[in-house]
ZADRENDO-985470 format. One line per 5 residues: for each residue x, y, z of C-alpha. Coordinates in steps of 0.25 Angstrom, whole numbers, always signed. Example, Ala and Ser with C-alpha at 12.3 -4.5 7.8 and 13.67 -1.06 7.14 Angstrom:
<rs>
+49,-18,+31 ~ +55,-4,+29 $
</rs>
This chain:
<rs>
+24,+75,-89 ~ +20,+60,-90 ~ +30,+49,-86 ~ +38,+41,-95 ~ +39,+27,-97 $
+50,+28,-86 ~ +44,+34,-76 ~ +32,+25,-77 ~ +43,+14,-75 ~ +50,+20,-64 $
+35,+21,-57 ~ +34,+9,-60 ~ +46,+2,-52 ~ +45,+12,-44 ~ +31,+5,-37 $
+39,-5,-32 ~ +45,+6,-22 ~ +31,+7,-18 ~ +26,-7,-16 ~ +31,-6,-2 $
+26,+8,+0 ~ +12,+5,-4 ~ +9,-8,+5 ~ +13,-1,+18 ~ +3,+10,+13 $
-8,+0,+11 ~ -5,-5,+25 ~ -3,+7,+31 ~ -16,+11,+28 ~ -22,-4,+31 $
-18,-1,+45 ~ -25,+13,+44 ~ -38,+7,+40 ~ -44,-4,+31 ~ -40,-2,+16 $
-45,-8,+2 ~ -40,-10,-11 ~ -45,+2,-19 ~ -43,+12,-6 ~ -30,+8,-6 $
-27,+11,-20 ~ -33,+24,-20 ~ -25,+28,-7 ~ -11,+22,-12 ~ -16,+31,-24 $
-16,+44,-16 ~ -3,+41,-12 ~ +2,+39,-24 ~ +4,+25,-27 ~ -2,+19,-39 $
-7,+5,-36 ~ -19,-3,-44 ~ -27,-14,-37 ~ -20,-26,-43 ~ -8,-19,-34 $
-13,-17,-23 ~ -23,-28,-21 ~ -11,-37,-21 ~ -2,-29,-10 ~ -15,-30,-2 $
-16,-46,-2 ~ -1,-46,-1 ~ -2,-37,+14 ~ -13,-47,+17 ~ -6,-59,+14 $
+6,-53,+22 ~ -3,-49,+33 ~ -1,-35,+32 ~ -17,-34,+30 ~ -31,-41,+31 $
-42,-40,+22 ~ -56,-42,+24 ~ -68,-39,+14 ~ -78,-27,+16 ~ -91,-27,+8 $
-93,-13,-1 ~ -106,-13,-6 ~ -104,-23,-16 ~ -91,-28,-16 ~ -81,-34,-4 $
-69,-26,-2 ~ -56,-31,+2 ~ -51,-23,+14 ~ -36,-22,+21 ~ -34,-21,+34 $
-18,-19,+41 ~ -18,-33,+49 ~ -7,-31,+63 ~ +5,-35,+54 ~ +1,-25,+44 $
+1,-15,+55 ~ +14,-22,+62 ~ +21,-20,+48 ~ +15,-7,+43 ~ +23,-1,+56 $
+35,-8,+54 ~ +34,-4,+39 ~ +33,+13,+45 ~ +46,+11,+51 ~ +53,+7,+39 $
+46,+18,+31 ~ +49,+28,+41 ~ +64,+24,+40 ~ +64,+24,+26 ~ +56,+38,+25 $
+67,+43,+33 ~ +79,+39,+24 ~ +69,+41,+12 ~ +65,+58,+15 ~ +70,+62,+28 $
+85,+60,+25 ~ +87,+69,+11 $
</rs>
């Protein structure tokens, strides 16, 4: 069965609910390990999260901006990509962040 209009809608503001969501996922897996644009895509993908470049690119210079992240460029063959790193404030805030989803995931799942 395909979704209706309004299911398409409700998906729709329902991303809002997963704004927050996916930027501690971005900068939990900067903390893990250097990340890129089209990597990160892919892997919010496999999550199932949805997100096209002229998205995430965006949240990426905004965590950097913040000082959530670093960037520096790497040359692949060819081309210069642009790739995240979890500066200490990331990391600081990231572990801060665990907390509050723990607590939440605990009112969320673990009382019903």
């Amino acid at each position: 069965m395909s979704p209706t209009k309004l299911d398409l809608l409700h998906l729709v503001d329902d991303q809002d609910l997963y704004s927050g969501l996916i930027r501690l996922h971005v900068l939990h897996h900067a903390v893990e390990e250097p990340i890129f644009g089209l990597g990160m895509i892919e892997e919010l993908r496999r999550h199932g999260y949805r997100i096209s470049p002229g998205t995430l690119y965006p949240l990426l210079h905004s965590l950097e901006k913040k000082g959530y992240l670093r960037s520096t460029e790497q040359r692949k063959g060819k081309s210069l990509r642009k790739v995240y790193r979890a500066t200490p404030l990331g990391r600081k805030a990231l572990k801060s962040a665990k907390n509050k989803v723990r607590e939440l995931f605990h009112e969320l799942v673990e009382r019903n």
